[in-house]
C-alpha positions as CSV (number, residue, x, y, z in Angstrom):
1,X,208.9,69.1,141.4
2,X,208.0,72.7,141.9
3,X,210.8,74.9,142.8
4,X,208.6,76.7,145.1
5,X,208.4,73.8,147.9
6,X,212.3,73.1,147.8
7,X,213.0,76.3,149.8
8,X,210.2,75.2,152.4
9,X,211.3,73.7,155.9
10,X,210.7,70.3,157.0
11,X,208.4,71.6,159.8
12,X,206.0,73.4,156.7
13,X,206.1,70.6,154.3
14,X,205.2,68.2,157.2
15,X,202.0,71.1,158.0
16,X,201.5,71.2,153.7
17,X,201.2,67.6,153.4
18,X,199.1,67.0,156.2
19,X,196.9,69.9,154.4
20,X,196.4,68.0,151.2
21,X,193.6,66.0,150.1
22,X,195.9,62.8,148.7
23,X,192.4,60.9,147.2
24,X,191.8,64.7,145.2
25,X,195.8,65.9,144.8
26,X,197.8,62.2,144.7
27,X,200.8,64.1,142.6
28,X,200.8,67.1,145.0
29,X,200.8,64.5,148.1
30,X,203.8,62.7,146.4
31,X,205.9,65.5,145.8
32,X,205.7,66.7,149.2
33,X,206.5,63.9,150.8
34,X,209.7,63.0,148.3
35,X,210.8,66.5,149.7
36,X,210.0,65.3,153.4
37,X,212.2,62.1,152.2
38,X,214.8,63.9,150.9
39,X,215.3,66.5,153.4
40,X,215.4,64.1,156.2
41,X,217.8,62.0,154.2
42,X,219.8,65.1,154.0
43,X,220.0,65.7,157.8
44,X,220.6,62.4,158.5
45,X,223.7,62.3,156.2
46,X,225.2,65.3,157.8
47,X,224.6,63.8,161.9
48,X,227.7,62.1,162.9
49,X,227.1,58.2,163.9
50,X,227.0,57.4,167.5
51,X,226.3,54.2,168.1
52,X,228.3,52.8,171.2
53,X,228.4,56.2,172.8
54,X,224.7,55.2,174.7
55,X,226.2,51.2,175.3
56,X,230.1,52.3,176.5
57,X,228.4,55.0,179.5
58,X,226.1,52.6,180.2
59,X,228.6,50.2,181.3
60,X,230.5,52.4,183.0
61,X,227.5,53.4,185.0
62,X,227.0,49.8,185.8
63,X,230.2,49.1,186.7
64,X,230.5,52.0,188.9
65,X,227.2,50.6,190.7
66,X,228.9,47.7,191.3
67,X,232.0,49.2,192.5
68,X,229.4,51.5,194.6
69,X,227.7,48.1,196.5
70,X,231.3,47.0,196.9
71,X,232.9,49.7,198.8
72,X,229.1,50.1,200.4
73,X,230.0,47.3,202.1
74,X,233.0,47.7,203.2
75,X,232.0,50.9,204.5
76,X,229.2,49.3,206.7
77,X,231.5,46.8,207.9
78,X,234.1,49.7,209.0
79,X,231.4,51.5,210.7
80,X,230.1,48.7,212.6
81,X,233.5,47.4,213.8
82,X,235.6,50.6,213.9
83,X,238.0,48.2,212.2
84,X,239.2,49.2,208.1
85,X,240.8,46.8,206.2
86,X,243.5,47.6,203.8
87,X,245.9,46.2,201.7
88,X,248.4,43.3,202.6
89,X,246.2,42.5,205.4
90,X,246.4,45.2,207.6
91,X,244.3,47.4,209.0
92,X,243.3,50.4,211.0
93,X,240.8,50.7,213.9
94,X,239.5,53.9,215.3
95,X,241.0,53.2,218.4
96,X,244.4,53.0,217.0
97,X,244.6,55.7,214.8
98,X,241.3,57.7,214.7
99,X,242.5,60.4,212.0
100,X,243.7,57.7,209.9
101,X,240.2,55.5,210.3
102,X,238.0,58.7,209.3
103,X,240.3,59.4,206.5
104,X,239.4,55.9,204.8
105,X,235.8,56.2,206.0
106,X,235.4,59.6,204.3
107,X,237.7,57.9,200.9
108,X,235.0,55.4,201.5
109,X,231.8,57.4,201.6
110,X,232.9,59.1,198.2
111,X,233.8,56.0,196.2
112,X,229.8,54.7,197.4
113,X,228.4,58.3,196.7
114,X,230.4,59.4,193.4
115,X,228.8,56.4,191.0
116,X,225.3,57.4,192.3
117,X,225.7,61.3,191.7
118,X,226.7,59.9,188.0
119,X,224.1,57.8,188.1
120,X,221.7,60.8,188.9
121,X,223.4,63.5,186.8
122,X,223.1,60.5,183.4
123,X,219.5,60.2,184.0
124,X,218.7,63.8,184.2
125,X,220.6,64.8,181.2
126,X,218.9,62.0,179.6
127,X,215.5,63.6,179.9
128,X,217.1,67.3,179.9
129,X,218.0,66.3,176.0
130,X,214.9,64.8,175.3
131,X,213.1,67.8,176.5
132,X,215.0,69.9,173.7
């Protein structure tokens, strides 16, 4: 191999092979593209694996969907009949204790909106990083 493509980039031994006439130059066209092979084998060596990175946020996002429909509901229902449930059974109407109510409704509002901001914000970044 000529020492004189080893110092080229990946980029300009892509642009030098596609130059080359591989039916007039086959042992030209060869070397270039064992240095294409080897330089991307290079750079793939030196990136760090992640695999489950893509499948473990994409659960959590689905989770946090479900979780969002859940408490979506909930917050409808509270709405609708000014009554919230809570734990052990009891619950709180506007009526009763109006501060108390809008406090839950607001808790409420956040846990249905919070999954769908990260929702949003792992979509974008998705295409922000694919822009690059």
């Amino acid at each position: 191999m000529s020492n004189d493509l080893a110092n080229y980039s990946l980029e300009e031994l892509a642009e030098i092979q596609v130059g080359i006439d591989r039916d007039k130059h086959p042992t030209r066209y060869d070397e270039v593209s064992s240095l294409i092979d080897k330089q991307i084998s290079q750079q793939l060596a030196n990136e760090p694996v992640r695999r489950n990175e893509g499948f473990i946020s994409n659960k959590l996002v689905a989770l946090s969907c479900v979780a969002s429909v859940i408490l979506g509901i909930r917050l409808y229902t509270a709405i609708q009949t000014g009554v919230l449930a809570t734990r052990r059974g009891r619950s709180v109407t506007v009526t009763e204790d109006p501060t108390i109510f809008w406090f839950g409704v607001t808790v409420l509002i956040f846990g249905v909106s919070a999954p769908l901001i990260l929702l949003v914000q792992k979509r974008f970044s998705k295409k922000n990083k694919s822009a690059e």
